[in-house]
N, C-alpha and C positions, 0 to 999 in steps of 0.2 A: 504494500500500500504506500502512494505516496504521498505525502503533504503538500502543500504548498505555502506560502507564507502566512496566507491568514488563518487557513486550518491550524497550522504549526501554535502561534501568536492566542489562536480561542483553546488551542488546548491547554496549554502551560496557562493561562491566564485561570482557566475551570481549577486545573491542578492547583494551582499558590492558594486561590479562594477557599477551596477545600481544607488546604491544608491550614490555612489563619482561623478560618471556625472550628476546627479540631482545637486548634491551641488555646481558643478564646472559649471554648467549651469545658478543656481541662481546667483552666483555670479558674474557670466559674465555681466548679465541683469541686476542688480544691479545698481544701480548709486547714486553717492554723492548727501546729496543734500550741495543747492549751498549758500554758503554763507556770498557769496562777489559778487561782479559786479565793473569790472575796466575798463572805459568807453575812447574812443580816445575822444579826444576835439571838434571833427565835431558833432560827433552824437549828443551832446549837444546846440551846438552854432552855432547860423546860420550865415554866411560869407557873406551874398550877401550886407551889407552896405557897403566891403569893396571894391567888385565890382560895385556898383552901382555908388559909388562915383569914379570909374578909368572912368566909361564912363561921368560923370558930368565935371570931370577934362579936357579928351580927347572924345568932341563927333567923334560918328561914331567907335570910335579905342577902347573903354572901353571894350567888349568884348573879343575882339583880347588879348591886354593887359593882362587881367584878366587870359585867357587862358593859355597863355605863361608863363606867371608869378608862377601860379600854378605848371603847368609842372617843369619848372625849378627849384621851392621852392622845391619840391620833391626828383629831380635829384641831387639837390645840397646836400641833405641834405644822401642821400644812397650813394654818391661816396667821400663824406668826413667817413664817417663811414667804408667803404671800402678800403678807404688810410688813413685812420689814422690820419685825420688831424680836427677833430673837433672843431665848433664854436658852440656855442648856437643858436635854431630858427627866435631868430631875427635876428639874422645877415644874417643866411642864407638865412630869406625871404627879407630883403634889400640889398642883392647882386642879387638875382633874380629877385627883380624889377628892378635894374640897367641894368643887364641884357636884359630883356625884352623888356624894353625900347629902347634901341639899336638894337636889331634883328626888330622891328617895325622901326626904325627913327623915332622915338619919341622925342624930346626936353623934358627931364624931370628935372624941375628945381628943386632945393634944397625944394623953398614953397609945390613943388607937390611929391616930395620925403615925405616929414614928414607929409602931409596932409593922403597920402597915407599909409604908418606906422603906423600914429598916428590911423587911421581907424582901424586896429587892435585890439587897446586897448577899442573900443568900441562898440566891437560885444556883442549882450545880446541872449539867451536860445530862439528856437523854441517854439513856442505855445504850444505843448505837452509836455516839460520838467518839467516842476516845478510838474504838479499832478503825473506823474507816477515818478518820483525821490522819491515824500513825499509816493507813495504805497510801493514801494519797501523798504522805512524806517518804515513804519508800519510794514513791512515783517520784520523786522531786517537784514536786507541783508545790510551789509556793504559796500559803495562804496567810489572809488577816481578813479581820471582821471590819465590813462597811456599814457601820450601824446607826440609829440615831440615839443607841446609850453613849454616855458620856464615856471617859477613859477609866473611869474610878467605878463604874459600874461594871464596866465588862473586864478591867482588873481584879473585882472579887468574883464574878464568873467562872474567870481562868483561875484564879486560886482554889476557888470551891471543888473544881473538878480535875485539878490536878492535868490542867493542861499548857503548863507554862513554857515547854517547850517545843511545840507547834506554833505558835502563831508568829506572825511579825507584826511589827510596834501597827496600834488600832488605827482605823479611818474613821474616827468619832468623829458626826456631824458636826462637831464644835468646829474642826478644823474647818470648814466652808463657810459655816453659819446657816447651814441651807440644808431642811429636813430632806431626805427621798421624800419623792420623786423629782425631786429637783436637779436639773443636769449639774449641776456644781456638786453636788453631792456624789454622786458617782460616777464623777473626774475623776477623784482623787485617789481610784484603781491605778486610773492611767498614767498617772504622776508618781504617784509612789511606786508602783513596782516598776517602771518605765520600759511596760508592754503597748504592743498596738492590742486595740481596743477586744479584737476576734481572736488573741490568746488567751484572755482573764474571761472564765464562768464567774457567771454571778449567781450564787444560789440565794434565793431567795423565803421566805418563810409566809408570807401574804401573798394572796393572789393579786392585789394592790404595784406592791413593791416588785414581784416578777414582771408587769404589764410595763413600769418605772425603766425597769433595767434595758428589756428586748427592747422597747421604743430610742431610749439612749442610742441602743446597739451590739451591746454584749451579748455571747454565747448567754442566754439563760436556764436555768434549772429551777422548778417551783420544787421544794421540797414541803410538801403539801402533807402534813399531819392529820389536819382536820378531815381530808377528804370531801374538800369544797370545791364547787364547779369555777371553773376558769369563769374570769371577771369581762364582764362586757365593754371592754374598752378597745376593743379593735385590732388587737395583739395578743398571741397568746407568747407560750414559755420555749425553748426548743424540746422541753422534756419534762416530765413530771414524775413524782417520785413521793414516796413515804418516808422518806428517811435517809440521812447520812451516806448507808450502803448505797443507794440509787445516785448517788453523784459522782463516788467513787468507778461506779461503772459508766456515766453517761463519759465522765474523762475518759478513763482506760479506750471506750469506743473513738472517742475522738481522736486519740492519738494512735489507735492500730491501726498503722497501713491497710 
């Protein structure tokens, strides 16, 4: 068969195009692998002492309490970030139990104010943290907590649970002044470990704070305890999971060839 110039000229032209969308296709499919994990302070630490002891303090009303309290620890902490008027988490979460207390008629005395606070500093690690923290360190995957606890909250955390040498130094929202979901708030992945954005998983504990991160941009993980349906906000998580062991695998997949 013989060509001629312009046959010659549309073949090799067909061939190069082929071969630029092969490459632009691998690359698409491509993915970082991941080598960091920036963890919210839920997925870590379990909260229910600090509700268990609201219903000990006020039977009957502990729940109720505990609910309200939550709600509002949250609200308070996205419409200060929103007007500009930033306090640190614990304040915001003891203006919310003040709060709280008051929407219930509740009698909340100074002893059941700081019994209740103090409960904070004494939450220790879910049953599954400690072994998939130390795999994902055998992994070399580098992690610290992007929280909106303060430094000295999620210092007695890691004291309580005996996980002082896994983490590196916190991403407490203090450092931005800007609660999640705020994009400044979860910069400070990208700053501190000094990853592109598609190497740091961001595991998350709210289906809230997951919708926060994937919109950002981050590899996301909902590490979903509750067993609640993904949030209607137009973005889901890359991956959902129960528990600590589930992130340790969604990495591991991410980085096998």
């Amino acid at each position: 068969m013989t060509l001629n110039r312009r046959d010659f000229l549309n073949l090799t032209a067909g061939v190069t195009a082929g071969l630029l969308v092969s490459k632009a296709t691998i690359r698409a499919e491509t993915k970082s692998k991941i080598k960091a994990v920036a963890f919210d302070g839920f997925t870590t630490f379990n909260p229910q002492t600090v509700f268990t002891l609201a219903e000990e303090l006020f039977p009957g009303k502990g729940a109720e309490l505990s609910s309200a309290w939550r709600t509002r620890q949250f609200d308070y902490a996205w419409l200060r970030t929103l007007s500009g008027r930033y306090v640190d988490f614990w304040q915001v979460t003891e203006d919310a139990l003040v709060f709280a207390a008051k929407l219930l008629k509740l009698e909340l005395s100074t002893e059941n104010r700081r019994q209740l606070m103090g409960a904070y500093l004494e939450i220790k690690a879910w049953p599954d943290a400690l072994p998939a923290l130390r795999s994902l360190k055998d992994m070399g995957i580098r992690m610290a907590f992007l929280s909106n606890f303060t430094a000295a909250m999620l210092d007695a955390a890691v004291k309580n649970s005996g996980l002082e040498d896994i983490f590196e130094p916190h991403l407490s929202t203090d450092r931005a002044r800007a609660y999640k979901p705020d994009p400044r708030a979860y910069q400070m992945a990208i700053d501190t470990f000094g990853l592109q954005r598609d190497e740091i998983v961001f595991a998350a504990f709210g289906g809230w704070d997951a919708a926060g991160a994937k919109s950002f941009g981050y590899p996301t993980f909902w590490v979903n305890r509750m067993n609640l349906p993904v949030e209607e906000l137009g973005v889901a998580p890359d991956a959902i999971g129960g528990n600590l062991n589930d992130v340790v695998n969604f990495v591991r997949s991410r980085n096998t060839p």
